[in-house]
Structure formats: structure tokens, C-alpha cells
C-alpha positions as CSV (number, residue, x, y, z in Angstrom):
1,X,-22.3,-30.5,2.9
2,X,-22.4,-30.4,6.4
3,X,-22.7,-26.4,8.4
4,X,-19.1,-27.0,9.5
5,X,-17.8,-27.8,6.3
6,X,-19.7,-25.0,4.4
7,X,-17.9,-22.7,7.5
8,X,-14.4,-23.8,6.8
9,X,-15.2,-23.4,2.9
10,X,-16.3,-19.9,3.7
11,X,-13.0,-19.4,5.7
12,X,-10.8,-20.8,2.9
13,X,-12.2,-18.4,1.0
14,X,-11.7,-15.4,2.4
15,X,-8.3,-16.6,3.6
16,X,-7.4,-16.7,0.1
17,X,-8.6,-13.3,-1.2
18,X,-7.1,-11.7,2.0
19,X,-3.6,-13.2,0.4
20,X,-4.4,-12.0,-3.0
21,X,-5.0,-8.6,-2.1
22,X,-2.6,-8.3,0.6
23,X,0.0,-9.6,-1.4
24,X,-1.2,-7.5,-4.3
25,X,-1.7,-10.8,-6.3
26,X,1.3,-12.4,-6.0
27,X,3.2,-9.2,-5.9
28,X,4.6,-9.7,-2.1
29,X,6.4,-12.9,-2.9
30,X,8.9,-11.4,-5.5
31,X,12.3,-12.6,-4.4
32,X,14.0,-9.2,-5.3
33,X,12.3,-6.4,-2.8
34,X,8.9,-7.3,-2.7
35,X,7.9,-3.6,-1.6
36,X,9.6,-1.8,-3.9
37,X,8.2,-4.0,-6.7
38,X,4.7,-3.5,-5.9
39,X,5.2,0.3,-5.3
40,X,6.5,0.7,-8.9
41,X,3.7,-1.4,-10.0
42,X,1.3,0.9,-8.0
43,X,2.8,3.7,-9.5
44,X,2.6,2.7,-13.2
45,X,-1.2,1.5,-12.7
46,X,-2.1,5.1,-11.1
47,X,0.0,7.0,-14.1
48,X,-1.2,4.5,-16.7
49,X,-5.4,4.9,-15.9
50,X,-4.7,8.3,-15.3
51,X,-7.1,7.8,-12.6
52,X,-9.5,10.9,-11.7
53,X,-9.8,12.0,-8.8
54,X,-13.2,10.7,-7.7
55,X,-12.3,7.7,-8.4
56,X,-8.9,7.7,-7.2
57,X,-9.8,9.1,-3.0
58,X,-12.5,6.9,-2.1
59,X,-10.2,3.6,-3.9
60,X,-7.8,4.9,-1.7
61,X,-9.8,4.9,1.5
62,X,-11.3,1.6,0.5
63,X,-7.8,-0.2,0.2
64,X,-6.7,1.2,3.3
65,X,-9.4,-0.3,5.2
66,X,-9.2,-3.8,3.1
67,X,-5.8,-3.3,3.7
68,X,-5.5,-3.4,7.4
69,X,-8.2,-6.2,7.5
70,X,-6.0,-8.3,5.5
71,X,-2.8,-7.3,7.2
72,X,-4.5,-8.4,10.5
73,X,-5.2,-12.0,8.7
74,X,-2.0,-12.5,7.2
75,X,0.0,-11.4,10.3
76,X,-1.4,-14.6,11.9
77,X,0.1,-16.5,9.1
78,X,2.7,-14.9,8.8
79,X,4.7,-12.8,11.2
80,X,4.5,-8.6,12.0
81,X,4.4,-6.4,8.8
82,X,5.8,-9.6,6.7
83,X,7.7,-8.8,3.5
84,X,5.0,-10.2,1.7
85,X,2.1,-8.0,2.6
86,X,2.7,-4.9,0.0
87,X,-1.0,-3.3,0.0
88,X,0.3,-0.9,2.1
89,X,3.2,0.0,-0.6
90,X,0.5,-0.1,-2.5
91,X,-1.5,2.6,-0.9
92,X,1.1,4.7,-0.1
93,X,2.1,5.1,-3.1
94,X,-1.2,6.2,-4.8
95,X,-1.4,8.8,-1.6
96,X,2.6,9.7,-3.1
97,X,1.0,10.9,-6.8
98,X,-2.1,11.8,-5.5
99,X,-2.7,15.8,-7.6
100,X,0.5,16.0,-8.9
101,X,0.8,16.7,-12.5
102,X,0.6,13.7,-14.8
103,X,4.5,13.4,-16.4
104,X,6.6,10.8,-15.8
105,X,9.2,12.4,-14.7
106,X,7.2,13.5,-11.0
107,X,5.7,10.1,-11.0
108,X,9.0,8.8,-10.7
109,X,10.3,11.7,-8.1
110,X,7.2,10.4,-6.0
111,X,8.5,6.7,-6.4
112,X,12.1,7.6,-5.1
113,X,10.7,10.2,-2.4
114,X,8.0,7.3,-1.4
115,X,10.6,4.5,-1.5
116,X,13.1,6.7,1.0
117,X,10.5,7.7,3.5
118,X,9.1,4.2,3.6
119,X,12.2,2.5,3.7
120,X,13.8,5.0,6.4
121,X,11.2,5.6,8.6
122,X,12.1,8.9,9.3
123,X,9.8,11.8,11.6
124,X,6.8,9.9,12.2
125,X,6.9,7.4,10.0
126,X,8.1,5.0,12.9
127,X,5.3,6.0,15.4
128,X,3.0,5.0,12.5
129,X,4.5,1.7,11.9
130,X,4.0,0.8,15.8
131,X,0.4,1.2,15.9
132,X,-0.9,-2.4,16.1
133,X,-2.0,-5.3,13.6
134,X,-3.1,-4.0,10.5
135,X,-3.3,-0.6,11.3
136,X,0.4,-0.6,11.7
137,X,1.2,-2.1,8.4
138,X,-1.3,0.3,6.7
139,X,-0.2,3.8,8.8
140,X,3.2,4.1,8.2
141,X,3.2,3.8,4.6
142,X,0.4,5.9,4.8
143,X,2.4,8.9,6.0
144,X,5.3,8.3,3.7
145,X,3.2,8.6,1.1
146,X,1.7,11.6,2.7
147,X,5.0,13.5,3.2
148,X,6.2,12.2,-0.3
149,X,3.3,13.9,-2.0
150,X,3.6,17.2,0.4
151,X,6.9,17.4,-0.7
152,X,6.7,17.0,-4.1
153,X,3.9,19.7,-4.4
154,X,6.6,21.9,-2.5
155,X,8.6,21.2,-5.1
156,X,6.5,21.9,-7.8
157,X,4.9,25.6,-5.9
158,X,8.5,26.8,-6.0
159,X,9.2,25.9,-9.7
């Protein structure tokens, strides 16, 4: 094999992994609201592993940089924050249930608080989104998730 075919092997290659993990393995090409579906998916994973908190901030951090790297790739293939790229849903959402306590019932109450920030960009959530490339795709869920968690520890202080 020849230097340029070993390059566009390479290429294939990482084109392919940036569409698994930007689509969340397949998760972005559900017919039926692709970002809603990977953020309930998101949300059972994180509540399922009942993920620690050393492991959960730094895979967190590391998904958000993978994240905008493959949102960059797959905006060239696609078009500007494409239905189909859900890692940021998927981000968000972990930042959504980051600390709270583990019950089903405020796992849930992040998924409906994270799903109506993200969905109506609300306070800064816009700003976020405008950023450009990847960084856009990745920022405003970012902060949804953000003021979804915020929120919900609110909720729990007072109760």
C-alpha cells in the first residue's frame, strides 16, 4: 500500500469514529427526536453505573473536548449543529445529574428540566449555541445542563 492510500485509510478511519461518537453510536439517526433519545439514554447509563464522581468529571471533560472535535468533522458532512450529532445531549445531560441524589424520580426531573432548557434556548443558552463549529454544538447544551442541575439542587436545598 502506497503513503496516499495508507493516508486516506487513516482518514476513513477517523471519519468513521468521529460519526460513531458524534452520533452516539447510531443514536443521532433515530427518526423520532434524535436529541431527546440520546439524552434519555445518557440519562439511564449515568443512573444505571451509578457513576462516581472521579470518574464521572474528567469523562465529562473528555467528551466535551471529543465532542467539539467531532462536531467540527461532521458539520462538514453535514450541515450546522445537524440533528444527528447528539454528543452534546449527551454531555449535557451527565452535567444535568451531575451530584444530585441517586432516585429516579430527580433523574427524571433533570431529563425534563435538561430537555426544556436545551430545546428553548432560553438566558444564555442561545449565546452558547452561536459560538462557532464544534464549540457551538458542545456550549449550549453545556449550559442547559448547567442550569438544569443548578436548579434542581435549588430544588432539593429548599426541600
Amino acid at each position: 500500500m502506497d503513503t496516499f492510500g495508507l493516508l486516506s485509510m487513516i482518514t476513513g478511519i477517523q471519519n468513521t469514529m468521529h460519526q460513531l461518537f458524534g452520533t452516539f453510536f447510531g443514536l443521532g439517526f433515530s427518526k423520532f427526536a434524535p436529541g431527546t433519545v440520546a439524552s434519555i439514554v445518557a440519562c439511564l447509563l449515568f443512573y444505571a453505573i451509578e457513576t462516581p464522581i472521579w470518574v464521572a468529571i474528567p469523562a465529562i471533560i473528555l467528551l466535551f473536548f471529543l465532542g467539539i472535535r467531532s462536531a467540527d468533522v461532521l458539520e462538514t458532512k453535514y450541515e450546522k449543529d445537524a440533528s444527528c450529532i447528539v454528543i452534546d445531549e449527551v454531555v449535557g445531560m451527565w452535567i444535568a445529574v451531575l451530584l444530585i441524589p441517586h432516585d429516579w424520580r430527580y433523574f427524571l426531573a433533570a431529563l425534563v428540566l435538561f430537555r426544556i432548557f436545551d430545546i428553548s434556548k432560553i438566558f444564555f443558552i442561545k449565546k452558547a449555541e452561536n459560538l462557532k463549529g464544534g464549540l457551538g454544538v458542545m456550549a449550549d447544551d453545556v449550559v442547559a445542563g448547567i442550569y438544569s442541575n443548578l436548579l434542581l439542587h435549588l430544588f432539593i436545598w429548599f426541600n
